[in-house]
VOTOR-819225 format. One record per residue (C-alpha): residue in three letters; x, y, z. Coordinates in steps of 0.05 Angstrom, whole numbers, plus 5000, padded with zeros to 4 digits. Layout:
! residues N
ALAXYZ ...
//
This chain:
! residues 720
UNK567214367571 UNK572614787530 UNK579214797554 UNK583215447534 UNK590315557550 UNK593816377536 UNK595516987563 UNK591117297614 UNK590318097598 UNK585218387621 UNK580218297683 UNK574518887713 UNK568018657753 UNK561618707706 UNK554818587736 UNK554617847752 UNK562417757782 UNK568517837735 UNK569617947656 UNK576217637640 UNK579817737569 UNK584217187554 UNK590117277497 UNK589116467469 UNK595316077437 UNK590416007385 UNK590816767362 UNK583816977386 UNK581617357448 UNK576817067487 UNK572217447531 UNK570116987589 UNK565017117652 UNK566916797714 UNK563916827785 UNK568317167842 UNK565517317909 UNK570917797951 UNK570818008021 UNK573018588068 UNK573118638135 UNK571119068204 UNK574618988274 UNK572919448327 UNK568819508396 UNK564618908400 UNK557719308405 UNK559119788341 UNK560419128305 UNK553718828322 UNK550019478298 UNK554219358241 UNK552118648237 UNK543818858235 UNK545519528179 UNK548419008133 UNK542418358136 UNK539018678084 UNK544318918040 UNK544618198003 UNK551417998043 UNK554117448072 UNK556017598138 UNK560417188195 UNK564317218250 UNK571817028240 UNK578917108277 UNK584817448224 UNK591917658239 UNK592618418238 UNK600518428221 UNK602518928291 UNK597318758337 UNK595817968320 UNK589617638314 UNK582817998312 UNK576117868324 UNK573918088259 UNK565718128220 UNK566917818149 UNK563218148096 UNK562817778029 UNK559918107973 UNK557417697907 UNK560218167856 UNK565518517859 UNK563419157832 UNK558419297889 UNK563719197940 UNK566119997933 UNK558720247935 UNK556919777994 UNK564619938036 UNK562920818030 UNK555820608056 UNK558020208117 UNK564620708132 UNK560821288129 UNK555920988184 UNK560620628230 UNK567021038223 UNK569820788287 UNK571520148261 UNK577819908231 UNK576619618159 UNK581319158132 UNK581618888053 UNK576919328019 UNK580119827975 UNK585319217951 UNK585219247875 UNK582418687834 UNK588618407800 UNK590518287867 UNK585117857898 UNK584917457830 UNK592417407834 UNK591917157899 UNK586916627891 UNK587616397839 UNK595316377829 UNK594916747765 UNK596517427752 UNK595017977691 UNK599817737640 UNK600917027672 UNK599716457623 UNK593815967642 UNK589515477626 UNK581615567632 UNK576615077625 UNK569615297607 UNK561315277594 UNK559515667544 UNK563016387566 UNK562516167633 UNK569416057675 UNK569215417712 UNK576715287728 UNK583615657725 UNK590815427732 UNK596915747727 UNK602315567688 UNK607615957698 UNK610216457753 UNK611217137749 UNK618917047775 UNK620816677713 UNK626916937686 UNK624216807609 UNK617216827601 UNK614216607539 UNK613517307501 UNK606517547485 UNK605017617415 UNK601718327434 UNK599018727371 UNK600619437386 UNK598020047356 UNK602120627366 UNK599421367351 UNK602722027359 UNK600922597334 UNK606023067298 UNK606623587356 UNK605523657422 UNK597723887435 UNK599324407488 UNK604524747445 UNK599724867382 UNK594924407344 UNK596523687307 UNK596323687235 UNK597123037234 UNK597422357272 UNK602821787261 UNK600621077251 UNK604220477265 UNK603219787272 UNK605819117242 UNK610419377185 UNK605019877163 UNK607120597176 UNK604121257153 UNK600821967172 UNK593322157178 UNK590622807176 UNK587123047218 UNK582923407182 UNK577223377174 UNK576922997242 UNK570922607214 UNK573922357156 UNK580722167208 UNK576621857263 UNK573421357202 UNK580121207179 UNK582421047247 UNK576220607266 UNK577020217210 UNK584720067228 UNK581819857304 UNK576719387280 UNK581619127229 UNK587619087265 UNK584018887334 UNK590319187376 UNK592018977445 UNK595119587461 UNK593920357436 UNK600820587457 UNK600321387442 UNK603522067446 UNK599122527485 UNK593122027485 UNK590122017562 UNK590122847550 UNK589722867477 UNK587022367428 UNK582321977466 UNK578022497498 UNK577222747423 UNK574522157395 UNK567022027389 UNK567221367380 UNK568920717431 UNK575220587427 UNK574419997485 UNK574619257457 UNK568619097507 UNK564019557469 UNK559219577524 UNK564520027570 UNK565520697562 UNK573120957563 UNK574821037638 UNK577121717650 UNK580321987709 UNK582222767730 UNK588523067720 UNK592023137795 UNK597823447832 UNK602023097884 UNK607923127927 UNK611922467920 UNK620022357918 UNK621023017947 UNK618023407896 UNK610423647869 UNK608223147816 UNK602423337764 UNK599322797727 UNK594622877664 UNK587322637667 UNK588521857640 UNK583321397591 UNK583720747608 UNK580520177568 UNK577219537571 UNK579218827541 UNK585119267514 UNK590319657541 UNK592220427530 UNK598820697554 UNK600721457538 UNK607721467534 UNK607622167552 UNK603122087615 UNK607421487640 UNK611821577700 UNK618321247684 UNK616620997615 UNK622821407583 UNK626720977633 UNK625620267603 UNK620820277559 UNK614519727550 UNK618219147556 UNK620219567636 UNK612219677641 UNK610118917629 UNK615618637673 UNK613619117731 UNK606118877718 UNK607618147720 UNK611018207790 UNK607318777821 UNK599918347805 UNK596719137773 UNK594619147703 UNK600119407654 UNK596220077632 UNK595420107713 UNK601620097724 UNK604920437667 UNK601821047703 UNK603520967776 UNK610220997813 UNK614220457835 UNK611820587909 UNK605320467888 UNK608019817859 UNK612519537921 UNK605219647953 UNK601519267910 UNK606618667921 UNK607018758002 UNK598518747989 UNK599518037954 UNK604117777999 UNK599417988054 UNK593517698019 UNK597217028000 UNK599516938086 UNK592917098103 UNK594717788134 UNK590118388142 UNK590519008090 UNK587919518119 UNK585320118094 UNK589220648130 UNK595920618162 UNK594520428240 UNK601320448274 UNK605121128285 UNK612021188299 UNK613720998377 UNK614921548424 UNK623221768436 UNK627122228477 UNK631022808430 UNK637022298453 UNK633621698423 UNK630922098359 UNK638822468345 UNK641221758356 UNK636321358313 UNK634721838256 UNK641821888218 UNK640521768151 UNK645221408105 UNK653121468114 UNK656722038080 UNK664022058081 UNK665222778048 UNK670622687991 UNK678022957977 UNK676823537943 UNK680323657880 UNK682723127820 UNK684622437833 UNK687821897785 UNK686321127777 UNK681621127829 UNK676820517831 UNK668620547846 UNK665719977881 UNK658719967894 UNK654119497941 UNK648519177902 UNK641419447913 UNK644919527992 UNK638419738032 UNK633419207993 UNK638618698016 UNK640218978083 UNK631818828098 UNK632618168068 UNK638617888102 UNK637018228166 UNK629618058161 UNK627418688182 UNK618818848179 UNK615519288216 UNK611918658257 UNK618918368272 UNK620718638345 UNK628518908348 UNK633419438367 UNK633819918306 UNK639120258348 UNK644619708353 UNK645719588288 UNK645218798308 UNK641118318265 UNK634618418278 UNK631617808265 UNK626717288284 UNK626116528261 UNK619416738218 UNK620517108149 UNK617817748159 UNK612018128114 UNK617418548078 UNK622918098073 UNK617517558039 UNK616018117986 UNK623418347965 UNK627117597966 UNK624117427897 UNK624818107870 UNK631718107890 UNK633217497866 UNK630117567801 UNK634718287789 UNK641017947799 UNK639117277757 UNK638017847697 UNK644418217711 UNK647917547708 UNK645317327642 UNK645718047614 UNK653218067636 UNK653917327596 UNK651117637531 UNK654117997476 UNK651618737476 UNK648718637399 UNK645218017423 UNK638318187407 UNK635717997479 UNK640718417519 UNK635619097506 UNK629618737526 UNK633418367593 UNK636419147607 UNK629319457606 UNK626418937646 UNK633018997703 UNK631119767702 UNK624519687714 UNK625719207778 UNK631419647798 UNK627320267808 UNK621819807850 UNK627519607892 UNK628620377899 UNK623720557930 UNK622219957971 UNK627120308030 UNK622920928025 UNK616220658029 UNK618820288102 UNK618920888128 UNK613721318091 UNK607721628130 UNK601921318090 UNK605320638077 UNK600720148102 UNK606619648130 UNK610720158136 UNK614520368207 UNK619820868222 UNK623920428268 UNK624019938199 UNK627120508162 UNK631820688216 UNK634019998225 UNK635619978152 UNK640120598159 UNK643820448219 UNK645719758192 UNK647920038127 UNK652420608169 UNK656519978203 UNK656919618150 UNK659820178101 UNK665020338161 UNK667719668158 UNK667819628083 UNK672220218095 UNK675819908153 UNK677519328109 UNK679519818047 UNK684620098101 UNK687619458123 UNK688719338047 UNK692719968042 UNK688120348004 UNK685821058017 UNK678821178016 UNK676821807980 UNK668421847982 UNK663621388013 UNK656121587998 UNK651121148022 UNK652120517984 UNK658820647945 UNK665920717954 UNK671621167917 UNK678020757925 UNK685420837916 UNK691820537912 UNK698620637887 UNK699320167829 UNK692019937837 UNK690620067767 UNK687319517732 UNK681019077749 UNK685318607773 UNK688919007829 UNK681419127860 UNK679118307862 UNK682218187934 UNK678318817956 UNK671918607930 UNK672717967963 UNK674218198018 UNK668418648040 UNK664218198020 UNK666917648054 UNK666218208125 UNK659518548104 UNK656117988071 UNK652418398012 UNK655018337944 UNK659718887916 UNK661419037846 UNK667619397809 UNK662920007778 UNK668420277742 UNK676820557750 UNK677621257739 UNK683521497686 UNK681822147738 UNK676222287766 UNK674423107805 UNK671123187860 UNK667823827866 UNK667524367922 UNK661124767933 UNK660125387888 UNK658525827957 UNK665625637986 UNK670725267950 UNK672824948017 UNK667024588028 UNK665623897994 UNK660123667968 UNK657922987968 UNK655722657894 UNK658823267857 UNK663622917814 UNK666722837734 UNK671822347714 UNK673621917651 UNK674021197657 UNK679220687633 UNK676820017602 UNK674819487649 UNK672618897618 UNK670318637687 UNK666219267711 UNK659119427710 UNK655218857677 UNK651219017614 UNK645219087658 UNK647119787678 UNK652220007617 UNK649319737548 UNK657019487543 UNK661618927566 UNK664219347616 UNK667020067604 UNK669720347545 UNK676120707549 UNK674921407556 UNK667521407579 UNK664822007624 UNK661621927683 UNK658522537716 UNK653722627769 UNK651123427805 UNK653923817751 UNK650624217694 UNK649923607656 UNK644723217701 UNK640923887712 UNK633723817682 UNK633624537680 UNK639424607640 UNK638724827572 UNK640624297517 UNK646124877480 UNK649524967558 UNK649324237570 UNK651324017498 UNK657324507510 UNK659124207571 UNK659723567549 UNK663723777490 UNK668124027527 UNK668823377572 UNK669322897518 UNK676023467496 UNK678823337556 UNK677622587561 UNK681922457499 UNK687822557546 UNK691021937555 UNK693322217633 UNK692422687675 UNK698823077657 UNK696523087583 UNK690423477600 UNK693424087604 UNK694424067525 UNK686823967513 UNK685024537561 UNK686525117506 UNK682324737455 UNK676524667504 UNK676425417521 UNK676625477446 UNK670425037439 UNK667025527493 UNK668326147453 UNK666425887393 UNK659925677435 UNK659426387454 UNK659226637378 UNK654426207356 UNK649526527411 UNK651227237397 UNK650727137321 UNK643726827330 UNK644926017302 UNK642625747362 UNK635425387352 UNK631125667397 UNK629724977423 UNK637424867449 UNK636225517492 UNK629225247526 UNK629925197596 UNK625324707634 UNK623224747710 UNK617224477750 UNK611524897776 UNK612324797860 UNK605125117873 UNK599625507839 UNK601826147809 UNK597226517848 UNK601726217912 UNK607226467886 UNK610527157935 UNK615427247888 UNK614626947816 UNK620926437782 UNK622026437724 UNK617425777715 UNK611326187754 UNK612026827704 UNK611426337644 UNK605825957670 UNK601826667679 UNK603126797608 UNK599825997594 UNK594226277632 UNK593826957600 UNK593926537536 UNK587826077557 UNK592225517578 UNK591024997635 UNK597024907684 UNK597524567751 UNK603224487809 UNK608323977794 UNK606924127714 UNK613024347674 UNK614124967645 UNK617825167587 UNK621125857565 UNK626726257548 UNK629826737585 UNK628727397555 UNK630828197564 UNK626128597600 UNK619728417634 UNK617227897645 UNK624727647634 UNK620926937602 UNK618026737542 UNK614026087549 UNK614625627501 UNK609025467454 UNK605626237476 UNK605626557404 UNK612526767363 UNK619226867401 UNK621927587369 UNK628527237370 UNK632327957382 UNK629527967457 UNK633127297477 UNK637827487538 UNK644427387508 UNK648227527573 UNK643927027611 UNK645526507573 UNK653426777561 UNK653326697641 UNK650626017638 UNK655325787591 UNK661326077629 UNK658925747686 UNK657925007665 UNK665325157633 UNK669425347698 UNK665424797731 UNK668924297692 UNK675724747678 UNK677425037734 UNK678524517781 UNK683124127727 UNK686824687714 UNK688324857793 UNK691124147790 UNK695324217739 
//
């Protein structure tokens, strides 16, 4: 018996049970076989599940009768089918579906991370200890927990490879290589002669991880040989999609994913721009999914995968499809219930030393603390706790999640900001912040398995009272209340002007609302910005200001800084946060922002005004007299629909026809790139051929630029 004790990477069925790659402390990594029998489940009417019983006796099953909780309608008389190896289970679940479709199936389609994870205690990238015969797995323990706040680090070799272009724009010439302290260029051609040289570096280096540029679309599908680390597995490939999620259409490239080693394509990765690998392997430890897994998927797709686990780990039902629709209401009880978030419209016009104080992660906590779960029975109307003396399914999932985000806020906010930890603890708070997210959404969502509309309105009705009496108490304090919107607050009071000044406030709501509230930041000025269709109308979230130093706001976790620096911007639905802004409108913008911020008050801004106009024109020369790069005047949008679809084209539709004209794949939800242009088709896409730089539309972009200048100007100079 050999007793192994590392990190576990890497699991997939094979054709005896499970293959199992184990990172050892000892440096090597260990492929081990282990047996694992799952099981799914049928409920239904009592005479479809005997039929069901005889179609399965000679499938090679186990079969048996068993009572399970279903989490809304209790415990079920259930058939237990338990299949020897796992990768049979899919095969054998289409057979049985497509026969019996009347029946409810519970547990089938949960992914294998997550049954291992829950049966064994230990997760994809959870340390363990294995003993074993021969390659044969005949015990596992965990030994550690994937809500440690400092896990041991894995001593990952990464390979990273990016070629010197992007593919879709015009071919590679060459591909980057990095790894270790090595770092140099390959050429691509001849491809032979580059796919020997990077073979050889695989087999050499024997990386964990191929993190790429453009591999999933790119790289991988070029190579002719096996990439994989389990050489008997081909590269797992899956089609490029389209699909609507957050409000928007999403396109996603086709993905390679590997075995015994991971491969993440920065470029095909949702949120990896938001907190980087070290974000991707913290969301993997607590969501249970492989990290290539879930490097690719969204955040709702990981708050799933942890209310699966929990589900798994209570013994409660997953079922395949969503069972419970949303309870019938009168238009009284629907106007009533469905409200949304609370949005107090703000004071339009500029404001000085004004204080933001925001509730921390509000709606995750509001379902904790008020235990709210789709199976817990309540009044979403009242705004009362709804609660019950058993932890619900949701609550369960979030608490450690929660928990976890603020313990790495605290000790980010305790380090110094050149400590070499404080990037690595900020990537990994991102990555749990954007989880918690999308947890609120997902209560609510259509498809959401333990999801429930009367959960989601709960959630918002609570959070309505409770921002009114954080605004109640503000009041009481003497201070004015400027903006509230949703989970935040835009304070002010004369002589409030210093961290200090705000600490009774804080205290206070917190003391009356019971969620924790932080000091985000006090405004030198801050504007709050009217709509551009009538100047009398506010509009909520459109808003500029410059910040005075607060050594006790906003922990590292969200700044990079002890606090804020004197004279930082904050902006949020201007020009600026536009994706489809060009980078020369939005680099003027800021420019002329960080003019204005050097204003030690609000009075003084009036002298910096004439320089920032200056800055404008001298903006404006540049683009007439042709200095501009071409890539500072590329405007980005999203495609919404096929091109075909479109009645009449945007400017995004007319330069995906010319990607098409040019042989060029495109999709809805794929961004386009182009210029705007004089005459038709008014575009240019980027990447189609050579930009005659004499046809760019001047005026259009003149316009733009005068634009994202008055939208910052203007309103400071009607103050003043």
């Amino acid at each position: 018996m050999a007793e192994h004790t590392g990190w576990l990477i890497d699991l997939y069925p094979d054709e005896t049970g499970l293959m199992l790659w184990l990172l050892a402390d000892a440096g090597e990594r260990l492929s081990l076989r282990m047996d694992f029998p799952v099981t799914f489940y049928a409920a239904g009417d009592f005479r479809l599940l005997r039929q069901a019983w005889r179609f399965l006796q000679d499938k090679g099953v186990s079969l048996a009768r068993e009572t399970r909780r279903d989490l809304f309608s209790g415990e079920r008389e259930v058939l237990a089918i338990t299949v020897s190896r796992p990768a049979a289970l899919p095969g054998l679940f289409a057979e049985l579906s497509a026969a019996f479709p009347a029946l409810d199936y519970y547990d089938a389609d949960v992914p294998l991370p997550l049954r291992f994870a829950a049966r064994t205690g230990v997760g994809l990238l959870g340390r363990c200890q294995i003993d074993s015969t021969g390659n044969r797995v005949a015990a596992i323990e965990a030994l550690d927990s994937s809500w440690e706040l400092d896990p041991a680090p894995i001593p990952l070799r990464v390979l990273e490879l990016s070629p010197d272009v992007d593919p879709a724009l015009r071919p590679p010439k060459q591909v980057r290589v990095r790894y270790g302290r090595v770092d140099y260029a390959l050429s691509l051609e001849p491809f032979r002669a580059f796919e020997i040289a990077l073979g050889a570096v695989i087999h050499q280096y024997n990386p964990d991880l191929l993190l790429t540029d453009y591999g999933d679309t790119w790289l991988l599908p070029k190579l002719t040989f096996n990439p994989n680390r389990d050489l008997a597995r081909d590269v797992l490939t899956r089609k490029a999609d389209s699909y609507f999620a957050y409000g928007q259409v999403v396109y996603r490239g086709s993905q390679a994913h590997l075995f015994g080693r991971w491969h993440i394509d920065r470029k095909n990765a949702m949120l990896f721009s938001e907190y980087g690998l070290e974000g991707v392997l913290e969301q993997a430890r607590v969501t249970g999914l492989g990290a290539q897994e879930m490097a690719r998927k969204s955040p709702g797709a990981g708050i799933t995968a942890m209310q699966m686990l929990t589900a798994l780990r209570t013994g409660v039902l997953v079922p395949v499809v969503k069972q419970q629709a949303e309870s019938v209401k009168t238009l009284d009880e629907l106007i009533r219930a469905d409200k949304g978030g609370m949005i107090y419209q703000p004071l339009i016009g500029v404001h000085e030393h004004v204080a933001q104080i925001d509730f921390a992660s509000m709606y995750p906590t509001i379902m904790v603390n008020f235990n709210i779960s789709p199976e817990i029975k309540g009044s979403a109307l009242s705004g009362a706790t709804i609660g019950s003396a058993v932890e619900g399914l949701i609550p369960q999932t979030l608490r450690p999640l929660l928990e976890k985000r603020l313990a790495l806020k605290r000790k980010l906010s305790e380090l110094h900001p050149r400590d070499c930890r404080a990037k690595s603890l900020k990537a990994r708070a991102a990555a749990l912040k954007w989880l918690l997210v999308v947890c609120f959404g997902y209560l609510g969502y259509k498809n959401a398995r333990f999801g429930k509309i009367e959960g989601h309105e709960a959630v918002t009705s609570i959070s309505r009272e409770l921002l009114l009496q954080a605004k109640e108490t503000a009041e009481e304090l003497g201070f004015s209340v400027l903006h509230m919107y949703i989970d935040c607050l835009f304070v002010q009071k004369p002589d409030c002007q210093n961290a200090a000044d705000f600490a009774s406030l804080l205290a206070a709501i917190e003391q009356q609302t019971g969620i924790p509230i932080a000091l985000e930041g006090i405004y030198r000025w801050v504007a709050f910005l009217p709509s551009k269709r009538d100047r009398r109308i506010p509009v909520p979230n459109r808003y500029f200001g410059v910040l005075d130093a607060c050594p006790a706001c906003a922990s590292v976790a969200d700044t990079g800084e002890h606090g804020r620096r004197d004279g930082e911007i904050k902006y949020r639905g201007i020009e600026l946060r536009r994706h489809d802004t060009p980078p020369f409108v939005a680099k003027v913008q800021l420019a002329v922002l960080q003019c204005l911020a050097q204003a030690a008050t609000l009075e003084q801004v009036q002298e910096y005004i004439p320089k920032a106009r200056e800055s404008v024109e001298q903006a404006k020369r540049e683009l007439r007299a042709g200095r501009v790069p071409v890539e500072d005047l590329v405007i980005t949008q999203r495609l919404s629909r096929e091109v075909a679809a479109y009645k009449s084209p945007s400017p995004a539709a007319r330069a995906a026809k010319q990607w098409l004209e040019a042989g060029k794949s495109v999709a809805p939800g794929q961004v386009m790139k182009f210029v705007f242009t004089r005459g038709k088709p008014g575009v240019w896409a980027y990447g189609c051929g050579e930009l005659d730089e004499r046809t760019v539309d001047i005026g259009r972009y003149v316009e733009l630029l005068n634009r994202a200048a008055e939208t910052v100007i203007d309103v400071l100079w009607a103050k003043i």
